[in-house]
N, C-alpha and C positions, 0 to 999 in steps of 0.2 A: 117541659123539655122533651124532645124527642129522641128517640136511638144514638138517630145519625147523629145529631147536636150532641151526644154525648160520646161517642167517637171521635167525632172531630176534636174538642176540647181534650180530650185522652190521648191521641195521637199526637196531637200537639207537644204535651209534656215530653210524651216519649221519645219522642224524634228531638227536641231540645235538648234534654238531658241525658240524651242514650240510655235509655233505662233498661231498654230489652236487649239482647244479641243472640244471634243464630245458638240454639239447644239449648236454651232457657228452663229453667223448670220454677214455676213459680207460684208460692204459698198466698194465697189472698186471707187472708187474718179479717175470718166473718163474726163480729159480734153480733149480728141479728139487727143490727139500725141500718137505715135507709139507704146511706155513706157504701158500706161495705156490700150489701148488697144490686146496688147500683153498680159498681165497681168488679162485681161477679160478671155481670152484662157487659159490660165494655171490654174488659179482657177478653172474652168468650167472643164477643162480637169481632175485635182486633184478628183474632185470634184467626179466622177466617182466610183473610184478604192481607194481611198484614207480609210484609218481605222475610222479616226475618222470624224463623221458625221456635215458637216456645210450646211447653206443655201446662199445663195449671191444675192447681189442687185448691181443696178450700178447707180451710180449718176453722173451726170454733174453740177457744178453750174455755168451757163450762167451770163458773167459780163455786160450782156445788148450792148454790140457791134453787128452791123448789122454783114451782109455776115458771120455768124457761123453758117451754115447747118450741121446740127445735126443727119438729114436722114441717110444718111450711118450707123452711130453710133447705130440708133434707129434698124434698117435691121439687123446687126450683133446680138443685142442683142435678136430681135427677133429667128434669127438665133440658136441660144445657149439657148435660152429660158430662160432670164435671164430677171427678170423686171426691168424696166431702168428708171429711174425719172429725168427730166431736172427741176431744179431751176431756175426761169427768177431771175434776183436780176439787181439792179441799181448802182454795186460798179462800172463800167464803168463810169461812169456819175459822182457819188462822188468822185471819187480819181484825174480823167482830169481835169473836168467841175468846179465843185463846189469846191474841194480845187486847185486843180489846183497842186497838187502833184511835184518839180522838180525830186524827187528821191523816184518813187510810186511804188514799187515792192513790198519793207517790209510793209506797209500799205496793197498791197492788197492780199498781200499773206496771212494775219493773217485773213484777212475779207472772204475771199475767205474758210481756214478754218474752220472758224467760223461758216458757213454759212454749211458748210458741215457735219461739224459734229452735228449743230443743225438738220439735215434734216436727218441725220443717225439714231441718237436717236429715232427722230420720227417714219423712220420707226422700230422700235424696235430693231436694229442693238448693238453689243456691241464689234463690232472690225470695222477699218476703215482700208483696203489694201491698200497702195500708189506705186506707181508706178517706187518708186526709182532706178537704174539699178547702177551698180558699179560704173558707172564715177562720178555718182552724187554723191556720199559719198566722193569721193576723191575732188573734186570738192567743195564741203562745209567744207572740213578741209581746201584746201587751202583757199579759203574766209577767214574763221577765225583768220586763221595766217596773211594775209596780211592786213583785216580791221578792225581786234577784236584782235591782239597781243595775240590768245590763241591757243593751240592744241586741236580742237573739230573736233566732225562730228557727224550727228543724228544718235541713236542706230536703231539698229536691228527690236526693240519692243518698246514704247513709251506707258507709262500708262497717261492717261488726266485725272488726278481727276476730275479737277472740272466738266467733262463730264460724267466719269463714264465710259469713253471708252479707248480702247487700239488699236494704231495703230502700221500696220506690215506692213513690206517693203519686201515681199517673192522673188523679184525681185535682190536683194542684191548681187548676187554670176552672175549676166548674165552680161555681156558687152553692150555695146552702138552700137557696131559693129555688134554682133551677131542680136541685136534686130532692126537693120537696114533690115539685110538679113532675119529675121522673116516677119517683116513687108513686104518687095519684095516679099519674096516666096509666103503669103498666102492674099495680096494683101488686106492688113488692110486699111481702110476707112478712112483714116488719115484726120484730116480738121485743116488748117493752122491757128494760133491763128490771129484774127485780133484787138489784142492788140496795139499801137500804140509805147508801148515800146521795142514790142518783136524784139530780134534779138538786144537791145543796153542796156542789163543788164551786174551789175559787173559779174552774172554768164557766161555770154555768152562772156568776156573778158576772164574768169579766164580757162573755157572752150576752148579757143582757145590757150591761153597761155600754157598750163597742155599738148594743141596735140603736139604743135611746141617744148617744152622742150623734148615730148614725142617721139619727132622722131630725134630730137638730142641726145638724151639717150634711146636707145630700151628699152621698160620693164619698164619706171620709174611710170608707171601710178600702176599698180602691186606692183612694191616695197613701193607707197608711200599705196597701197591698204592694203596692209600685215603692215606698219608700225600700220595705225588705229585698224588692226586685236588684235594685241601684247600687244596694250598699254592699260596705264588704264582709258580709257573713260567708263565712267557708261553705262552698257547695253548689251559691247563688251567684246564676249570668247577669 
């Protein structure tokens, strides 16, 4: 996928779901994968030519694991001229170490946000961009249904009261595929989580299951995409 293909698909959300407005200040939540840094690009790119006028920051919040070189990340951002703040924090340590977590994803995902959006605020921020790409929508409704008995999946746009902030997912309408071949073409600095859980979450089950049904049934990733599109989950046109 190219730039502009990725623009385009980004603009798209945005103008859909009014994600941006005039004096925006906006946090992109960089964990170092493909997703969020692809999504550095597109803002950056928007950011240009776009009507209504925002500013962008880029954060990482570091879970305290060694081997997470950040360098590359720090380059690109340089690059784009986008200021980039890395959070040291010790939820590595609390979630392994100290409780000893058997199923520590949901804990450190909320810690992990927390931390983020506390550090958003600070800097003056009142939108948080996340990195979401279609699969992942599809991909958190099936979760739902198979360990929550519900038909969900996170909106478009996400108001955090008790923050005062509004998170946007402008990545919504790109594929996992395309942002593969984004990532190849323009040779993004990707850095491998060195999480000790990564690669054996329910997601990354539900993720393998969702390709293998997906190549048994061409298209069903799409149809269950368009089902979430239709229905009536708060958030979703």
């Amino acid at each position: 996928m190219k730039l502009q293909q990725l623009l385009s698909h980004t603009r798209k959300a945005i103008d859909t779901y009014n994600m941006i407005d005039d004096g925006d200040k906006i946090a992109i939540g960089i964990s170092g994968g493909k997703d969020s840094l692809a999504l550095l690009y597109a803002l950056k790119g928007l950011q240009r030519f776009y009507p209504k006028k925002f500013e962008i920051e880029a954060i990482t919040v570091s879970l305290g694991f060694d081997n997470f070189n950040l360098s590359g990340v720090k380059e690109l951002c340089n690059e784009l001229e986008i200021n980039y703040t890395i959070l040291d924090t010790d939820i590595g340590d609390i979630i392994f170490n100290q409780r000893k977590e058997k199923n520590p994803c949901s804990l450190c995902a909320k810690m992990r946000k927390g931390a983020l959006n506390e550090m958003a605020v600070e800097l003056g921020c009142n939108k948080i961009a996340l990195g979401h790409h279609k699969e992942d929508i599809v991909e958190t409704m099936m979760m739902s249904l198979f360990f929550e008995g519900r038909f969900y999946s996170f909106s478009p746009v996400t108001y955090l009261d008790r923050m005062k902030l509004y998170s946007i997912r402008p990545l919504m309408y790109v594929s996992e595929r395309d942002l593969i071949g984004f990532k190849n073409k323009y040779n993004l600095p990707v850095v491998k989580s060195p999480c000790p859980a990564d690669g054996n979450t329910k997601r990354e089950y539900m993720k393998n299951l969702l390709n293998k049904l997906n190549n048994e049934n061409p298209g069903l990733i799409q149809r269950l995409y368009r089902a979430i599109e239709s229905s009536d989950i708060k958030g979703w046109k």
